[in-house]
N, C-alpha and C positions, 0 to 999 in steps of 0.2 A: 786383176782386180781394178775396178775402172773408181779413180778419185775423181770429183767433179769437185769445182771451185769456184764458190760463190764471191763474188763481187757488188760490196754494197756499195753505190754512190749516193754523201748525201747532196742533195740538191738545196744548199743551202741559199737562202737569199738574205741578204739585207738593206735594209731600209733607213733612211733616215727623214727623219722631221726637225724641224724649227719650230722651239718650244718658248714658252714661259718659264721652266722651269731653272731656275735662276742662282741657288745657295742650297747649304747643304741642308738647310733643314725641308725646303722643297722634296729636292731626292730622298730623303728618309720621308717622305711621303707616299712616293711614286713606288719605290722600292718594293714593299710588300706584295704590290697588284704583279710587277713586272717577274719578280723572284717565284711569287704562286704560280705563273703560267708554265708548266711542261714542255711547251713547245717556242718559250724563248729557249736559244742555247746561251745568247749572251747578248749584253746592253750598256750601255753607257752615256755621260750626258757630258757634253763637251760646255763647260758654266764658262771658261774664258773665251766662246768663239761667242760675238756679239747676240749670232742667232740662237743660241742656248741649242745646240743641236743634240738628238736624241738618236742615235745609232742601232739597232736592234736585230740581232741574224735569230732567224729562226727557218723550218723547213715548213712549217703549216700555216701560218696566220697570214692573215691577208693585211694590207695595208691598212684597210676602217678596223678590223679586228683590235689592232695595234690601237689607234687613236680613238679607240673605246676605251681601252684601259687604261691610259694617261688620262682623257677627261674625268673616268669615274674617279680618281685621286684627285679630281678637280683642277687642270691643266688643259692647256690646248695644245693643240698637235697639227699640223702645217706638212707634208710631204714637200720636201725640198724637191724640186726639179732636176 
């Protein structure tokens, strides 16, 4: 009896940007847009690193995808180098 054995890899990437988004009432703004999307797996927002940087691993979204849904919560989005 022949087993065959699948092997998923995800291809995970992530991203970070240099935000505005600055205190916790920003992030409970940002939140809901980031939290709805499927194809974040996880995010976060570093408020003590001077650039307010925005971290985000997902396997589909492209970088503009990302920096669509931070400005529509009314924020800018900056792709760190």
């Amino acid at each position: 009896m022949d087993k065959t054995i699948i092997i998923k890899t995800e291809t995970m990437k992530q991203y970070q940007f240099k935000t505005n988004i600055n205190c916790g009432g920003c992030i409970a703004k940002v939140t809901p847009l980031l939290n709805a999307d499927p194809n974040i797996k996880e995010w976060k927002v570093d408020t003590d690193n001077p650039n307010k940087i925005l971290t985000v691993e997902t396997e589909n979204l492209k970088e503009e995808d990302i920096k669509a849904l931070v400005q529509k919560a009314g924020f800018k989005a900056e792709k760190v180098a």
